[in-house]
C-alpha positions in Angstrom: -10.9 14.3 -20.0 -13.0 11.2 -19.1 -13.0 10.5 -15.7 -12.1 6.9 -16.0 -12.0 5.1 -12.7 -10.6 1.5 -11.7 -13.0 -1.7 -12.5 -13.1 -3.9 -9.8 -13.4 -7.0 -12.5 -10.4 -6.1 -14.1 -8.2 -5.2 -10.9 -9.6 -8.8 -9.8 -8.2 -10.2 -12.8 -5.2 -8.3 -12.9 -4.1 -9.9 -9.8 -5.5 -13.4 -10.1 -3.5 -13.4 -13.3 0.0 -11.9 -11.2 -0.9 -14.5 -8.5 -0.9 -17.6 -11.0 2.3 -16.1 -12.3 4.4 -15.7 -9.4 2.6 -17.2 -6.7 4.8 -15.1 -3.9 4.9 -11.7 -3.2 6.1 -10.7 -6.4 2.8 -10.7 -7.4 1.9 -7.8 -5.6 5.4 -5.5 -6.1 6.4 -5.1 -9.5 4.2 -7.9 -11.1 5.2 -8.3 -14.7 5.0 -11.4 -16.2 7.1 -10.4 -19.3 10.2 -9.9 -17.6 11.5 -11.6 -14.2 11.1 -8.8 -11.7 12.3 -10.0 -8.4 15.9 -8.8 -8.3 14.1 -5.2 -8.3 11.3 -6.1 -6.0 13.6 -6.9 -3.3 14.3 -2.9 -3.2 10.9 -2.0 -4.1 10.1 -4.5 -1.0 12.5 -2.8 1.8 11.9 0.5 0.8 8.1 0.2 1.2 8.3 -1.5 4.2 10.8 1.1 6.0 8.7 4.0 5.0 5.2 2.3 6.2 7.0 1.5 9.7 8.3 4.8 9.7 5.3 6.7 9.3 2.5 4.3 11.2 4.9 4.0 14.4 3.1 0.7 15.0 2.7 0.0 18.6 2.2 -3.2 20.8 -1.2 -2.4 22.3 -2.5 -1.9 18.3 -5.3 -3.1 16.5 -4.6 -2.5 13.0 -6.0 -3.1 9.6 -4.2 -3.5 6.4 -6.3 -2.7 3.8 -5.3 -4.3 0.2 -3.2 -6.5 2.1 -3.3 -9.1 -1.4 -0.1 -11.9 0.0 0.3 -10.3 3.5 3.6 -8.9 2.5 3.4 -6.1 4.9 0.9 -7.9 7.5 3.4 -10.4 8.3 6.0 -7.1 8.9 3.7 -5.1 11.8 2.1 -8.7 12.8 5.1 -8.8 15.7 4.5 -5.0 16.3 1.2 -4.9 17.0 -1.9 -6.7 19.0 -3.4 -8.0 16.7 -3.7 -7.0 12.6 -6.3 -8.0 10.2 -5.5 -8.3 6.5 -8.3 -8.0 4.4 -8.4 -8.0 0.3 -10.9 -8.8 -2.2 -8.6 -11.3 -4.7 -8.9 -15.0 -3.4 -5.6 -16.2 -5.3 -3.7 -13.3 -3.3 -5.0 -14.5 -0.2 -4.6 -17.8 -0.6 -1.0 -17.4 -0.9 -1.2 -15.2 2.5 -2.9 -18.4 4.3 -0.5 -20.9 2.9 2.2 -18.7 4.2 0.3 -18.4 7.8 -0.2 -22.0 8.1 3.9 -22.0 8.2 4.7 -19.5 10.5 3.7 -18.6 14.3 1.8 -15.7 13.7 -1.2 -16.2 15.4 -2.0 -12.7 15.9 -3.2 -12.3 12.2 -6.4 -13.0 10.2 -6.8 -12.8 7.2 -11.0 -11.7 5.5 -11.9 -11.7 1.9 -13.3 -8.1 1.7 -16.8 -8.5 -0.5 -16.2 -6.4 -3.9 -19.6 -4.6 -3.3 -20.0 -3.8 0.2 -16.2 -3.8 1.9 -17.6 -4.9 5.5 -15.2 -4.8 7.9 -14.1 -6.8 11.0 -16.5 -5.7 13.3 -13.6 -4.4 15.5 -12.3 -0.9 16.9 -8.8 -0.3 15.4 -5.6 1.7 15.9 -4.4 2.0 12.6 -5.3 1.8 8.9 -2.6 1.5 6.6 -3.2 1.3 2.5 0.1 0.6 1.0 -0.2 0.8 -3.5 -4.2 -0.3 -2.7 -5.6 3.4 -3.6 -4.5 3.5 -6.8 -7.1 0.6 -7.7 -10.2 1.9 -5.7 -12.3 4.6 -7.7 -13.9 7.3 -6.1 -17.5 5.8 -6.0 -16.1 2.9 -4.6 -14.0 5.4 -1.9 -17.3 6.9 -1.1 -18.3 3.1 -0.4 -15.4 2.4 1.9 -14.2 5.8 4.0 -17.4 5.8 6.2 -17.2 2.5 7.2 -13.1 3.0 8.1 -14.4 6.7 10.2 -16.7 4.2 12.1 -14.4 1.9 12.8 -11.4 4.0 13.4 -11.1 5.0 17.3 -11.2 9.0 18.2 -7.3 9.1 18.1 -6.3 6.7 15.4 -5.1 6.9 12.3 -4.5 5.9 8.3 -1.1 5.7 6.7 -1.0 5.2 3.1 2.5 4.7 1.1 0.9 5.9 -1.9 1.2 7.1 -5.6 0.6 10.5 -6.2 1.1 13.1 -9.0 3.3 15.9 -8.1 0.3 18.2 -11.0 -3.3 18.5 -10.8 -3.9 16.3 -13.2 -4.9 12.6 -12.5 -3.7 9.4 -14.7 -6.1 7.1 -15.0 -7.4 3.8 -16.6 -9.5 0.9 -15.9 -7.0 -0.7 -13.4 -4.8 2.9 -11.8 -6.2 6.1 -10.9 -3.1 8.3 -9.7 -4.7 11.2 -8.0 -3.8 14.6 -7.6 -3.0 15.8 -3.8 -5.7 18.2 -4.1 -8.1 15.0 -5.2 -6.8 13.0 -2.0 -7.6 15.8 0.1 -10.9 16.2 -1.4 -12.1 12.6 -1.4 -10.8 12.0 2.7 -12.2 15.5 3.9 -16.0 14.6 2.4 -16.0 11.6 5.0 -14.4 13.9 7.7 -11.1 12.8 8.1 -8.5 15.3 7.7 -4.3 15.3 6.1 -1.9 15.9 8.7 1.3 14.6 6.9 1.9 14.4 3.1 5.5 13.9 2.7 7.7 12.5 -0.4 8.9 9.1 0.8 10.3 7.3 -2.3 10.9 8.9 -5.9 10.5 7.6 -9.4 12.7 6.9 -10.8 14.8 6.5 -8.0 18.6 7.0 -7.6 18.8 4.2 -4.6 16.8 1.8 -7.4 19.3 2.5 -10.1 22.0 1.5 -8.0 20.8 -1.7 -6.4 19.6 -2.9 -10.5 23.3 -3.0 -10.8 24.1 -5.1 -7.3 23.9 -8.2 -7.0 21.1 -10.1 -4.0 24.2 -10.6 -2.1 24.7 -7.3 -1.2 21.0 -7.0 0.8 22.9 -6.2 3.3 23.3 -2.4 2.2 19.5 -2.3 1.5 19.5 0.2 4.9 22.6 2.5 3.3 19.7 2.6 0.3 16.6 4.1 1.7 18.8 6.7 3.7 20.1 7.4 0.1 16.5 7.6 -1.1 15.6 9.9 1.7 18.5 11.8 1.0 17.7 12.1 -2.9 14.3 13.0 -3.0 14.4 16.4 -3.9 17.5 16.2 -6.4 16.6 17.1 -9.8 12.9 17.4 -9.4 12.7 18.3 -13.0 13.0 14.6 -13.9 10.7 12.9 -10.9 8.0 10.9 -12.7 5.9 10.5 -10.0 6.6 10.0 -5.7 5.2 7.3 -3.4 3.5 9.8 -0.8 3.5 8.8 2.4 0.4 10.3 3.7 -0.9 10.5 7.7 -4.8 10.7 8.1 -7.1 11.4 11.2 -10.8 12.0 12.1 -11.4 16.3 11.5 
């Protein structure tokens, strides 16, 4: 098969197109411009969430860096967590929005950096924590090769990298010029050639998803059950494997 990897143009224009559409953070969940998706972002949204704060265990003395971070969906969640959390993306219009929300709240422990779509500096900063959360899936592995090094030099001795991620459950990878869904064996390959090591690769949220099927038939007023939900989804994972598309992985990552 070709090995087809994401083009940082067309992700670029992907997203500036999603952010002219929606202009909030369903540009960055389920951004389809053909249907209205927010009633099913709002799950896609808490479920997310719960499993990235279950995994990173952010802390109050943290530096951390989310990495992808497009309308600072998740920044603004760890921002009261943590010391201090950069969000750093390469799509102007997705930032933009993040900034216009900043300007409107009291979190001044955030800062927001366009990452450059070429070299991926980052903050010149020791940090915590890492977290990608549906950013991998747009970065090829060239690009990878660009950015891991950087991260181990950054990263402090005991730190880490979550990633709420998609991964196939086979060897074989789905790909195209805006998604690469990689196997686990690729993930393992790609993070242990810059000398990191996996030390958790759990299923955290299946697809399709019984918690999702029931919330597309509630209503927004019922948010208040979206907790009952992801114990459901936690609870469902494994049922009926034969009919799992594909798992959000939530992956833990350290130095070797």
């Amino acid at each position: 098969m070709e090995n087809i990897q994401p083009s940082v143009e067309k992700v670029l224009k992907l997203y500036k197109t999603r952010a002219d559409f929606h202009g909030d953070e369903n540009a960055v969940l389920n951004g389809s411009i053909t249907f209205d998706p927010r009633h099913i972002n709002i799950i896609i949204d808490y479920l997310t969430r719960q499993a990235l704060l279950e995994y990173m265990k952010p802390d109050k003395n943290d530096v951390v860096i989310d990495f992808g971070c497009g309308v600072g969906r998740l920044t603004y969640i760890v921002a009261p967590l943590v010391k201090k959390i950069y969000g750093l993306d390469i799509t102007p219009e997705l930032l933009a929005i993040a900034k216009k929300r900043q300007q409107k709240s009291n979190a001044n422990n955030i800062e927001f950096l366009q990452l450059n779509s070429e070299k991926f500096d980052l903050p010149s900063v020791q940090f915590d924590k890492l977290f990608f959360v549906g950013t991998l899936v747009h970065i090829g592995d060239e690009l990878l090769d660009i950015i891991l090094p950087k991260i181990f030099a950054g990263l402090k001795p005991n730190g880490k990298i979550t990633l709420i991620e998609y991964l196939k459950t086979d060897k074989s990878l789905s790909q195209n010029n805006e998604v690469i869904m990689r196997s686990h064996e690729h993930l393992k390959n790609i993070f242990e050639k810059h000398g990191f090591k996996i030390s958790v690769l759990k299923p955290a949220i299946r697809m399709p998803s019984y918690s999702i099927m029931i919330w597309k038939k509630m209503s927004a007023r019922f948010s208040f059950l979206l907790p009952f939900l992801y114990l459901l989804e936690k609870a469902t994972l494994k049922r009926k494997p034969q009919f799992v598309d594909y798992y959000y992985y939530a992956v833990e990552i350290k130095k070797a």
